[in-house]
C-alpha positions as CSV (number, residue, x, y, z in Angstrom):
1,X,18.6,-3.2,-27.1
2,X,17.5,0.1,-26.3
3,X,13.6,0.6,-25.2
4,X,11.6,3.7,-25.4
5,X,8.4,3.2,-23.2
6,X,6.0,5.0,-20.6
7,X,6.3,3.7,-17.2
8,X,4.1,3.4,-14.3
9,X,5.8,3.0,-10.7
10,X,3.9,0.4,-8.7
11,X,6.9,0.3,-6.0
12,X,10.4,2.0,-5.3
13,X,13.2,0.4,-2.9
14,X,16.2,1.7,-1.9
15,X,19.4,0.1,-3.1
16,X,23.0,1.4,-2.0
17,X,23.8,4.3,-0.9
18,X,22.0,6.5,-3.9
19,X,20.3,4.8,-6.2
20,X,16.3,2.8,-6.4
21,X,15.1,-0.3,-7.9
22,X,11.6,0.0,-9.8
23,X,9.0,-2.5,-10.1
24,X,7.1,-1.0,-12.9
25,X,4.3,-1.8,-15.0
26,X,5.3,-1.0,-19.1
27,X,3.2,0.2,-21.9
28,X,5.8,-1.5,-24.3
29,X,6.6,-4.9,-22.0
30,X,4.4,-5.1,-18.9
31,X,6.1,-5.3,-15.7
32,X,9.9,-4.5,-15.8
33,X,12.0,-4.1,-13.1
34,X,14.7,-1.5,-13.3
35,X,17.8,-0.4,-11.7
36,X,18.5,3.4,-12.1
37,X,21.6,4.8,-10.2
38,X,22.7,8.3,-8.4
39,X,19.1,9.6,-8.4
40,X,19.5,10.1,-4.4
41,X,22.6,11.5,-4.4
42,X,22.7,15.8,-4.0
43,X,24.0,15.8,-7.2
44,X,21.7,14.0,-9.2
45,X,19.8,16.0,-12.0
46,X,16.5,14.0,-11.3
47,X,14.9,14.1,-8.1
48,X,13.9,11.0,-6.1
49,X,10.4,12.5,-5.8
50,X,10.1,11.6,-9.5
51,X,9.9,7.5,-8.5
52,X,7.2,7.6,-6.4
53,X,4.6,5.0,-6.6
54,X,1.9,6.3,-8.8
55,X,4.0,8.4,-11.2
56,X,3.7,8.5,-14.8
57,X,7.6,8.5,-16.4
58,X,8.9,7.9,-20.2
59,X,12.0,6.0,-19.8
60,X,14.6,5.2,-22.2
61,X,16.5,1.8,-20.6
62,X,19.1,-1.1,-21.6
63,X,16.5,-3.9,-22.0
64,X,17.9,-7.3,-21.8
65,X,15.2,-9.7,-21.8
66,X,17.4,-12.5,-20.1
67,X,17.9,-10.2,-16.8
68,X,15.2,-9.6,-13.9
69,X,16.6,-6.5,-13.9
70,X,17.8,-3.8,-16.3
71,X,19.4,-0.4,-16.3
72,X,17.1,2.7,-16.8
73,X,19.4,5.4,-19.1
74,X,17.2,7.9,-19.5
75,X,13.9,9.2,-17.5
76,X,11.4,12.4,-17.7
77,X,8.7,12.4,-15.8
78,X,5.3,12.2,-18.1
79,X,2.3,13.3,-16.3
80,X,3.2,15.8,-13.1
81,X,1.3,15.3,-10.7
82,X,-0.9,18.3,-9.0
83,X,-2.9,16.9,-5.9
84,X,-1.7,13.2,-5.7
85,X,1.8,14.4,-3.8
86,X,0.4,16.8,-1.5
87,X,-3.5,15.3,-0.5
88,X,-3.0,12.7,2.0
89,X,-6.0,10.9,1.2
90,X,-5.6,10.6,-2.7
91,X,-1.6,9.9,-2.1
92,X,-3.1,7.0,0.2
93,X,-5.6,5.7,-2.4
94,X,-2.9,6.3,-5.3
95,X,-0.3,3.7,-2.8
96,X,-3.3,1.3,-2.9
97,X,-4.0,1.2,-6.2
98,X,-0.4,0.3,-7.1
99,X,-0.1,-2.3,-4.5
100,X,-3.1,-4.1,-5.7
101,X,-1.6,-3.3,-9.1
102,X,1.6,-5.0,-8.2
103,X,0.5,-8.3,-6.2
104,X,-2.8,-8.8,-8.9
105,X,-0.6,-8.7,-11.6
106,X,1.1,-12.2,-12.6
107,X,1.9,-12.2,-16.7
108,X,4.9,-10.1,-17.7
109,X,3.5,-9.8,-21.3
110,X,2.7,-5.9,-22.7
111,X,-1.1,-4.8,-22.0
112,X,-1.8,-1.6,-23.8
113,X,-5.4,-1.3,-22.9
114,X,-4.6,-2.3,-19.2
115,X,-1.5,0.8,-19.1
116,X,-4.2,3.1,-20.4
117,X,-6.8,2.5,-18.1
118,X,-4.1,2.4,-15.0
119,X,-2.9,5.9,-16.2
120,X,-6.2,7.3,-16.8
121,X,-6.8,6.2,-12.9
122,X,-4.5,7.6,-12.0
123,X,-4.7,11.4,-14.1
124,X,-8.4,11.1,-12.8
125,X,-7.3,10.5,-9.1
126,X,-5.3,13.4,-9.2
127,X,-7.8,15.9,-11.3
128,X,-11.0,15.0,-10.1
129,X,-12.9,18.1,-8.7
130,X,-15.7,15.9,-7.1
131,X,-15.1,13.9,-3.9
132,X,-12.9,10.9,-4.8
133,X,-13.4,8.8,-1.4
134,X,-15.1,6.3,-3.1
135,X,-12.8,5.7,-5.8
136,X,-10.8,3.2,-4.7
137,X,-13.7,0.7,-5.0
138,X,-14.8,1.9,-8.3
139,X,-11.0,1.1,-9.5
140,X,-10.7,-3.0,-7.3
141,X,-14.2,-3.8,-8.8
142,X,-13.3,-2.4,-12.8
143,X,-10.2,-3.4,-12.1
144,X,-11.2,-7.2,-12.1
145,X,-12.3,-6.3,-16.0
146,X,-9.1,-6.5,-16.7
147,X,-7.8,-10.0,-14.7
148,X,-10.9,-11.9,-16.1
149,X,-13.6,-11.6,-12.8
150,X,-15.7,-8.8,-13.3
151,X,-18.9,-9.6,-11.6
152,X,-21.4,-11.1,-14.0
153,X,-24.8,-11.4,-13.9
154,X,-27.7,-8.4,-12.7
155,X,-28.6,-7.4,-9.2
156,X,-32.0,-7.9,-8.3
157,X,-33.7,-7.0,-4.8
158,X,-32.1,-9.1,-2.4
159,X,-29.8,-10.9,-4.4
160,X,-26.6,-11.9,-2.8
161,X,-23.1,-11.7,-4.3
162,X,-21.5,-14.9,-4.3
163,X,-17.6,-13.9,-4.0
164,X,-16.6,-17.6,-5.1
165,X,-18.5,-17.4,-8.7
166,X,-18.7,-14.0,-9.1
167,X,-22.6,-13.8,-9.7
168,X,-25.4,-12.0,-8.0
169,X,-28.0,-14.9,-6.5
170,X,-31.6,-14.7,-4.9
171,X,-30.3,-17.9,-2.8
172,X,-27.4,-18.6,-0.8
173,X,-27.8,-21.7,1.0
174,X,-25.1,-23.3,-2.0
175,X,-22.4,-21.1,-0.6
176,X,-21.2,-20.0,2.7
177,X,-18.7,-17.0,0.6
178,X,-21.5,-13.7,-0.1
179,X,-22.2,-10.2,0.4
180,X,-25.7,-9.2,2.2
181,X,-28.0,-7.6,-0.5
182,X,-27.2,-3.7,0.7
183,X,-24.3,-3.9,-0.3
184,X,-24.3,-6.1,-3.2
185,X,-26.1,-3.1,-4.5
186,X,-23.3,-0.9,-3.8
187,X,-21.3,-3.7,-5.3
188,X,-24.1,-3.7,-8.4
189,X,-24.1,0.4,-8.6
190,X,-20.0,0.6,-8.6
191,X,-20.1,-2.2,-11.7
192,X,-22.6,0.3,-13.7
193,X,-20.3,3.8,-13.1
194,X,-18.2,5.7,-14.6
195,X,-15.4,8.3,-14.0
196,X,-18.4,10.9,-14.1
197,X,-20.5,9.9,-11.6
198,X,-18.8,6.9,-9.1
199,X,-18.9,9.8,-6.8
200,X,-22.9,9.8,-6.6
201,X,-23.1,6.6,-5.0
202,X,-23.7,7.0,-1.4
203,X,-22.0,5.1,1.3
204,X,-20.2,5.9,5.0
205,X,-17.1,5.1,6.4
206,X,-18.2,1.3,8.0
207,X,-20.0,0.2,4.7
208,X,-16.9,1.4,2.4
209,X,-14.7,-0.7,4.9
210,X,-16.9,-3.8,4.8
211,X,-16.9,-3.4,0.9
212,X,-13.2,-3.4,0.2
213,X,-12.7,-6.5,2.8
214,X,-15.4,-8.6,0.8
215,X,-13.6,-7.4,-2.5
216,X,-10.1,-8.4,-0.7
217,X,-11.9,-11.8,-0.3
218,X,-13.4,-11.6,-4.2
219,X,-9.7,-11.3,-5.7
220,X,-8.3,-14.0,-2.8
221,X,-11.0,-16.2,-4.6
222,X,-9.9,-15.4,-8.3
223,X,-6.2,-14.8,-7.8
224,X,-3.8,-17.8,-6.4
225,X,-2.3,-17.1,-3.1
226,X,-2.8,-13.2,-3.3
227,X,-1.5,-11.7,0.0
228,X,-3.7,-8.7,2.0
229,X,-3.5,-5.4,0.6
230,X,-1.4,-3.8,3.5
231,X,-1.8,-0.4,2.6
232,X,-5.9,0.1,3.2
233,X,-5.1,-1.8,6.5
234,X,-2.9,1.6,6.9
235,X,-4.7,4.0,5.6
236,X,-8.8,3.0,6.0
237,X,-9.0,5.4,8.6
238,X,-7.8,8.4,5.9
239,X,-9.9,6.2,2.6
């Protein structure tokens, strides 16, 4: 059969001597991994640059549902991008979002509201006027909406966050797994924002750090065998 769909890349490899392999995450199936040929050859009428991770694509592919990986027939790029290619820093947090994207992930099956709030991420991350260095912490902690962890509960002064039940506490002697009250309320504060005004909450380079290592150890908790996200460890100097 023949599927029409919107595609996000979450990761590209090279494969031969021209053409990419595409882990993707669907509108219309969820994640799909494609094959698509030529496209880094001198001739071909679609740049590579259009496969990065992060981009926004319709594709028209041969969808078998028995194969791991199909054949992409037709492509055009959705959304083009205006800041994400060409800012290091919001190329670096758009890398990070797709990786956590991609090992989070697990169930193949179609997701509507999930692709919409992964593109509007993304459109934000690359439109946003304000400073965007704290937004990939704003996406990990909403993200978790979405994979059934969200924090729960309500932040009072020095409550804990328990990473193993998700839940803010006045007492942590039952668990040796928290986050010190300063910045459970950054934690607390990120839960309550928006696109609008994430930006507004303050924090420095060591306590953003310390936060995405404690929600590295949060998803670890919720998420079977989940591997490190590689990309802050190379980037956290630029994020």
């Amino acid at each position: 059969m023949i599927l029409s769909t919107k595609a996000i890349i979450l990761k590209n490899i090279k494969y031969g001597d021209s053409s990419l392999i595409l882990h993707t995450y669907t509108e219309e199936k969820g994640l799909r991994n494609y094959i698509i040929n030529g496209v880094r050859s001198a001739k071909s009428k679609i740049p590579a640059a259009a496969f990065q991770v992060g981009n926004l694509l319709d594709i028209v592919a041969y969808e078998k549902t028995e194969q791991q990986l199909n054949r992409i027939k037709e492509v055009n790029i959705q959304t083009v991008f205006k800041t994400i290619p060409f800012e290091i820093k919001r190329g670096a947090t758009a890398q990070l979002m797709m990786e956590i994207v991609g090992k989070c992930i697990q169930e193949i099956e179609p997701n509507p509201i999930l692709f919409q709030f992964l593109s509007s991420s993304l459109q934000h991350l690359d439109e946003a006027t304000i400073t965007v260095k704290n937004f990939f912490l704003y996406f990990m902690i909403h993200f978790t909406n979405y994979l059934g962890f969200f924090p729960g509960g309500q932040f009072r002064k020095n409550c804990y966050f328990d990473l193993k039940e998700g839940i803010y506490m006045l007492d942590k002697s039952s668990t040796h797994h928290f986050i010190q009250p300063q910045l459970s309320e950054k934690l607390y504060q990120f839960t309550l924002s928006n696109f609008e005004n994430y930006h507004s909450i303050e924090m420095d380079r060591k306590s953003r750090n310390e936060l995405f290592f404690e929600l590295e150890k949060f998803y670890q908790f919720h998420i079977e065998n989940l591997k490190p996200f590689e990309c802050y460890r190379v980037w956290q100097e630029l994020l």
